[in-house]
Every structure is written in C-alpha cells, then in structure tokens.
C-alpha positions as a Markdown table, in Angstrom:
| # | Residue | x | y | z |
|---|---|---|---|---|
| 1 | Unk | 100.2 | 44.5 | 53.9 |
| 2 | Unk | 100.1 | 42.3 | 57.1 |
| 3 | Unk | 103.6 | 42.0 | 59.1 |
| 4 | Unk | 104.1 | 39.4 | 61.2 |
| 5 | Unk | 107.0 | 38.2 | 63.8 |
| 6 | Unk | 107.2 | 34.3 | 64.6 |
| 7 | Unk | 108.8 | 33.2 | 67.5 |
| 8 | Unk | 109.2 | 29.8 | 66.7 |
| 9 | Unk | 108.1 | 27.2 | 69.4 |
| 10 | Unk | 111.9 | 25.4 | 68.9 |
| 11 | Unk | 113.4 | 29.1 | 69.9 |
| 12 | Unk | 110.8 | 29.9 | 72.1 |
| 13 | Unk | 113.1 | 28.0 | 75.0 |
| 14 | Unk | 116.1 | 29.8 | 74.4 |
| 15 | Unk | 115.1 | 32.9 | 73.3 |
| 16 | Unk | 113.3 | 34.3 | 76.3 |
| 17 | Unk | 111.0 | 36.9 | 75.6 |
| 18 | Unk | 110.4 | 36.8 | 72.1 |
| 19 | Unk | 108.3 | 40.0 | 71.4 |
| 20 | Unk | 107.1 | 42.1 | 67.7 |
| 21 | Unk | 106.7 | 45.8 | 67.9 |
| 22 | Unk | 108.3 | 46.9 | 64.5 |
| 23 | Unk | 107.9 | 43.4 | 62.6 |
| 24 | Unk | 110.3 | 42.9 | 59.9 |
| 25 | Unk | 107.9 | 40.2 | 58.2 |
| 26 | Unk | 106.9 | 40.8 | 54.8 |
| 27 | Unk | 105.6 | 38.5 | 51.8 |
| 28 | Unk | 108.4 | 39.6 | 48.7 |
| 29 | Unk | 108.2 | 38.9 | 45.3 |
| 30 | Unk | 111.7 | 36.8 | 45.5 |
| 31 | Unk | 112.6 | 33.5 | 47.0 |
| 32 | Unk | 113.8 | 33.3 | 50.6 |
| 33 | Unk | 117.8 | 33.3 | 49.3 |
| 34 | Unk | 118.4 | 36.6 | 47.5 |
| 35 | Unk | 116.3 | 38.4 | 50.2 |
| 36 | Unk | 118.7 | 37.1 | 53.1 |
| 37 | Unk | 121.6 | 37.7 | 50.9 |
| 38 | Unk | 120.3 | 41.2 | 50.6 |
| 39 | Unk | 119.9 | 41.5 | 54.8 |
| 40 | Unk | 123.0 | 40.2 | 55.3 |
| 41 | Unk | 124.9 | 42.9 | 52.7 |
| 42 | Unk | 122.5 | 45.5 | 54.5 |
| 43 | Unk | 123.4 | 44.3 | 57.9 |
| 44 | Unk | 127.6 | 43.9 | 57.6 |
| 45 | Unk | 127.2 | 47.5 | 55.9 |
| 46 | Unk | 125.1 | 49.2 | 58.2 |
| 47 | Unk | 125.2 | 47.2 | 61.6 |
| 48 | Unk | 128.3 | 46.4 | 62.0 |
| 49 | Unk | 131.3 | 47.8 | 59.3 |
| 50 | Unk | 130.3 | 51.0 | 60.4 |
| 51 | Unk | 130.8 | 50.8 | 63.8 |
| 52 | Unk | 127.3 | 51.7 | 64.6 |
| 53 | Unk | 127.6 | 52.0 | 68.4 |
| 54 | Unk | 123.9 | 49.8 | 69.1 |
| 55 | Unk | 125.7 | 46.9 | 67.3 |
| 56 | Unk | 128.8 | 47.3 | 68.7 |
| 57 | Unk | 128.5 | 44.4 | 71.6 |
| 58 | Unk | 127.7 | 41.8 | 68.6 |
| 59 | Unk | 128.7 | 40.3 | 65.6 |
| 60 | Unk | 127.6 | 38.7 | 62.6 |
| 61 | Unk | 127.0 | 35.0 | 61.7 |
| 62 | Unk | 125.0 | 34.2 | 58.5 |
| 63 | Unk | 123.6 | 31.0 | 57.9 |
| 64 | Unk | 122.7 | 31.6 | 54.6 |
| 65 | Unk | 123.4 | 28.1 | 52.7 |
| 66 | Unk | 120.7 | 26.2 | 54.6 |
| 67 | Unk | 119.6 | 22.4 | 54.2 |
| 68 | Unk | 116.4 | 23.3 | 55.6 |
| 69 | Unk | 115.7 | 25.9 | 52.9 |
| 70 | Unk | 115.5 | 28.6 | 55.6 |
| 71 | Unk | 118.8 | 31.3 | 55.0 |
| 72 | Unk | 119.2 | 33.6 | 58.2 |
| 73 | Unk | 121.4 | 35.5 | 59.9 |
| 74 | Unk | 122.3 | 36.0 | 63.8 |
| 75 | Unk | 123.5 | 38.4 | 65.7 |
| 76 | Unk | 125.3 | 37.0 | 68.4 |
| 77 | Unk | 127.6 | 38.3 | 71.1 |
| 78 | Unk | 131.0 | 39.2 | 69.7 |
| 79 | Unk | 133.2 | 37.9 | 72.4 |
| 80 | Unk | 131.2 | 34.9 | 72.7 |
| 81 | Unk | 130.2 | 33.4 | 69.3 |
| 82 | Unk | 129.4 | 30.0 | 70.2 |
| 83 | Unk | 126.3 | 31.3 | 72.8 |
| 84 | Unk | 122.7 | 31.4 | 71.8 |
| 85 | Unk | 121.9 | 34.4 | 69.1 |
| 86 | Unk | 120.2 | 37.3 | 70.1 |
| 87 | Unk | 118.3 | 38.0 | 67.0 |
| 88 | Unk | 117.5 | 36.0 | 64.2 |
| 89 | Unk | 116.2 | 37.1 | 60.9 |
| 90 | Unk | 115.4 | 34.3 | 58.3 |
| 91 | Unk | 112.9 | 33.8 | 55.3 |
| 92 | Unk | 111.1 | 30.9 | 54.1 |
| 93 | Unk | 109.7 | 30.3 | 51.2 |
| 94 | Unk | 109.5 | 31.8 | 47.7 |
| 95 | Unk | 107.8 | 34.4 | 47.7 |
| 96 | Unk | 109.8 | 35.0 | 50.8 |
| 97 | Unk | 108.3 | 35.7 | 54.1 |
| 98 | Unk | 110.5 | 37.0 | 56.4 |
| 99 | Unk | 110.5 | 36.7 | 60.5 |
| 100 | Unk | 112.6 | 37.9 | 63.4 |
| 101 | Unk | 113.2 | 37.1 | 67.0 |
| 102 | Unk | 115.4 | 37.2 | 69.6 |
| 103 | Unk | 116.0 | 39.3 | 72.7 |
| 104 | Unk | 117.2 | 42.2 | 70.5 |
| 105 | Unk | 113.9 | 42.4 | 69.9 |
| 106 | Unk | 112.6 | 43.5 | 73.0 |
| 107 | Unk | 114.3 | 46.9 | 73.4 |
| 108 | Unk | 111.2 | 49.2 | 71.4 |
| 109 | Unk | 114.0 | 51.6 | 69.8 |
| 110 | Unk | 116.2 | 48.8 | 68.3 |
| 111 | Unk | 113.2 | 46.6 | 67.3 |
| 112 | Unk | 111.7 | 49.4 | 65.8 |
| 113 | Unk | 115.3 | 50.3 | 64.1 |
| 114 | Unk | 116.0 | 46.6 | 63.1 |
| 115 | Unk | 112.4 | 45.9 | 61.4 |
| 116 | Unk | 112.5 | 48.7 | 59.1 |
| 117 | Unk | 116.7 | 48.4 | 58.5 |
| 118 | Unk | 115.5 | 45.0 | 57.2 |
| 119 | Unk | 112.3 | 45.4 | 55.7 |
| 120 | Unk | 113.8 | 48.0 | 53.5 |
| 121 | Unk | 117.2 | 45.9 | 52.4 |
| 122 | Unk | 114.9 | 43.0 | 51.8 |
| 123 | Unk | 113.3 | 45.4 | 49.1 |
| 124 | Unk | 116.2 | 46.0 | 47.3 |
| 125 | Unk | 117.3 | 49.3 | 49.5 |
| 126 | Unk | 121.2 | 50.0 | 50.3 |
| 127 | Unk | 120.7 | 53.1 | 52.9 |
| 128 | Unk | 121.5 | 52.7 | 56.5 |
C-alpha cells in the first residue's frame, strides 16, 4: 500500500519545512469522519492525557466538524493556541485518505512516532 504526505500549497507558506519520513497517509475503508474521530480519541489518550513528555509543549485542537468535508486535528503550542499549528493530520474523502504536515514532522523520531501512532488508530487500534 502506497503512503503518501501532502503538504498542501495553502500550508506550504506557513508551515516551513514540510517533510514525509514515516507517512501517516493511508487509503481506509471508512469515510474521512470516523477515521479523525478515531485519531483524535488516539491522540488525547496517548499524546497528550498521559503526559507523554514529546507532547508536553503542545496541545490539542480538533477541527473535526468541517464545512469543507476535511476533519483534522492540530497540535499546536499549549501556551499559545491562537499561533500557526505544528502538525496537522486530516482525511479527505470516503474511503479516507489521510495526510500530515507540519514542523513536527521534521524531527525523524517523532515523525516516525506520529505516522505509525496514527496510521494504527485510524485502523481501529487503541494502544499507545
């Protein structure tokens, strides 16, 4: 199965350095919804309710009920919600196809981390 990252050419000018080692991008057998409704379960779990010390600088914002049909979630900079995310997972489409970007993305151990953390809840997984 291919995986594939998109930095998107809107994000491209505020997410600097948009890079894909470990790409969380996978076609599902689900619409785009339910699989970021899993992610973001996964993510408040594992990420951030636990106190996971890689996560601790950030929070979580989901942006799950989406007019543009696009659910995602950021991670963004916990004493400073209002500033540009640092990672962005979203899916489109049904079957879903998911993508992420951001500058998190450019450490190799927490892409790496992050693309199979969310590539497994996507499929239904609740581990951390």
């Amino acid at each position: 199965m291919r995986l594939d990252v998109l930095c998107l050419l809107s994000a491209a000018a505020f997410l600097p350095g948009c890079t894909a080692r470990e790409k969380p991008a996978a076609a599902l057998e689900i619409g785009a919804l339910p699989v970021m409704e899993r992610v973001a379960l996964g993510a408040n779990r594992c990420w951030f309710k636990s106190k996971d010390p890689a996560f601790s600088a950030y929070r979580l914002a989901p942006e799950l009920k989406s007019f543009t049909g696009t659910p995602r979630i950021l991670v963004v900079k916990k004493n400073a919600p209002e500033a540009l995310p640092l990672l962005v997972v979203q899916a489109q489409g049904s079957p879903a196809r998911l993508d992420a970007f951001g500058p998190l993305m450019q450490d190799a151990a927490l892409n790496a981390r992050i693309g199979k953390d969310v590539n497994r809840w996507a499929r239904g997984g609740k581990d951390c």
